[in-house]
N, C-alpha and C positions, 0 to 999 in steps of 0.2 A: 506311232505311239509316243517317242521323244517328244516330237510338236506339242500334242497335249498335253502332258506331261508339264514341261515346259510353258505354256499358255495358264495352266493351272498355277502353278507356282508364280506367274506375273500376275494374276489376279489375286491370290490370298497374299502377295506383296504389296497391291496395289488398294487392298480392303484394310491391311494392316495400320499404314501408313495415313489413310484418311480418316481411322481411328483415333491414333496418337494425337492427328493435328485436331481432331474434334474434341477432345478430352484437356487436351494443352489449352485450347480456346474458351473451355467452360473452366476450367481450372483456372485463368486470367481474370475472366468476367467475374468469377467470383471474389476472387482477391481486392479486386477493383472495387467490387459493390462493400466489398466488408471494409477496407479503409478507406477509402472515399468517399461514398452517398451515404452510409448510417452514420447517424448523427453521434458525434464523442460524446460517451459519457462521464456525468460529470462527476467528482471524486470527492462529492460531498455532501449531504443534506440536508434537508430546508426542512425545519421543525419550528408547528405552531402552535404554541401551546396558551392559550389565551390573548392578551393582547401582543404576547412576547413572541420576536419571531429567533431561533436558533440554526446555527449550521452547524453539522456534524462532520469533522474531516476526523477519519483515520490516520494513524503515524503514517500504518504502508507497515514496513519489516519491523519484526521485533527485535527490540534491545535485549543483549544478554552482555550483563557487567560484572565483574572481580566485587567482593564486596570485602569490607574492610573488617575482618574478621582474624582476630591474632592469631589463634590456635587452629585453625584448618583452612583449608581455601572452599569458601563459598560463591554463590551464583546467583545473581535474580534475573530471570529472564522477563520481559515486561513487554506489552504492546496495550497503546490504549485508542481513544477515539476523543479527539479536542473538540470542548464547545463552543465556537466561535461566536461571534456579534452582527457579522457581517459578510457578506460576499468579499468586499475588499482588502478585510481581515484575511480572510480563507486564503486569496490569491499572492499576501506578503508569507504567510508562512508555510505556502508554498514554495514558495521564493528561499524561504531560511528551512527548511525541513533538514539538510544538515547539522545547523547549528542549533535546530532544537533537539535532532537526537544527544550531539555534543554537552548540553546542559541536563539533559535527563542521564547523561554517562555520569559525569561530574557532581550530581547530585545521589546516585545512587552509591559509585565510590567512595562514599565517605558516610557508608550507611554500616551497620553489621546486620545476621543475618536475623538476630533477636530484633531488636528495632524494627525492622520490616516485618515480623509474625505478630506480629501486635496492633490489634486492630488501630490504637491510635498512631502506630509508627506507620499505618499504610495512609491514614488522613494524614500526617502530618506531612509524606513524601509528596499526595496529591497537592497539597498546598504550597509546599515547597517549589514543587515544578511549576504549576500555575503562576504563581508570584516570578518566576524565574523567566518563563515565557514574557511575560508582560511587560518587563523591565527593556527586553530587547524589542520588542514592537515598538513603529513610532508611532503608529495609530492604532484604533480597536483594540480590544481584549478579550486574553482568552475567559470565560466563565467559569470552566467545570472542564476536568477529564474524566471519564470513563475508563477503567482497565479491563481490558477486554482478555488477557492474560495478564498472571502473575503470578509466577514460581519463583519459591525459592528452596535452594539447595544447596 
């Protein structure tokens, strides 16, 4: 009876273990297949709107800045989506997406939170950044942002 016993228990050990390493196996393949053979996607949009062709790159994370506001402490939290000119565009501010959050800080810092609730303080921010972006590229330009959020508080 031991023997059996015994025999029993090295087969549901022996079933166990060829489980684990099947499941490890498909667990790999899959990893493999998901960063390796599918194709990266790209983090931007190709928009054609007549003769005019547009690329849409997202910031990515939203900005949330101190606003310049003497009698209370206010907030604008912001994320938009930049309308680029060009692929090569796309891939330099890419490249600066630090330093564009950095001019979108430093322009909102020296905003209050009236100026921003006003429809022409939200265009005049849009243009503000726009023009700010531009200045630092040494080629293309940006178009148009889109704000995809915008609180303020």
């Amino acid at each position: 009876m031991a023997e059996k016993t015994g025999k029993a228990n090295q087969v549901i050990i022996t079933i166990t273990v060829c489980l684990l390493i099947f499941f490890a196996a498909v667990f790999g393949a899959t990893m493999f297949f998901i960063y390796r053979i599918m194709p990266v996607k790209e983090n931007y949009t190709k928009v054609t709107a007549g003769n005019e062709v547009k690329y849409l790159m997202p910031l990515g994370e939203e900005v949330l800045v101190n606003l310049a506001d003497p009698l209370k402490q206010r907030y604008v939290k912001l994320n938009f989506t930049i309308v680029l000119d060009s692929e090569e565009t796309q891939a330099e501010i890419e490249k600066r997406k630090a330093q564009v959050r950095d001019i979108v800080i430093k322009i909102c810092r020296a905003k209050n939170s009236e100026e921003l609730r006003e429809k022409e303080g939200n265009d005049k921010l849009r243009n503000e950044i726009i023009t700010a972006i531009n200045e630092i590229l040494p080629f293309g330009q940006v178009m148009d942002i889109f704000f995809t959020d915008f609180i303020v508080t």
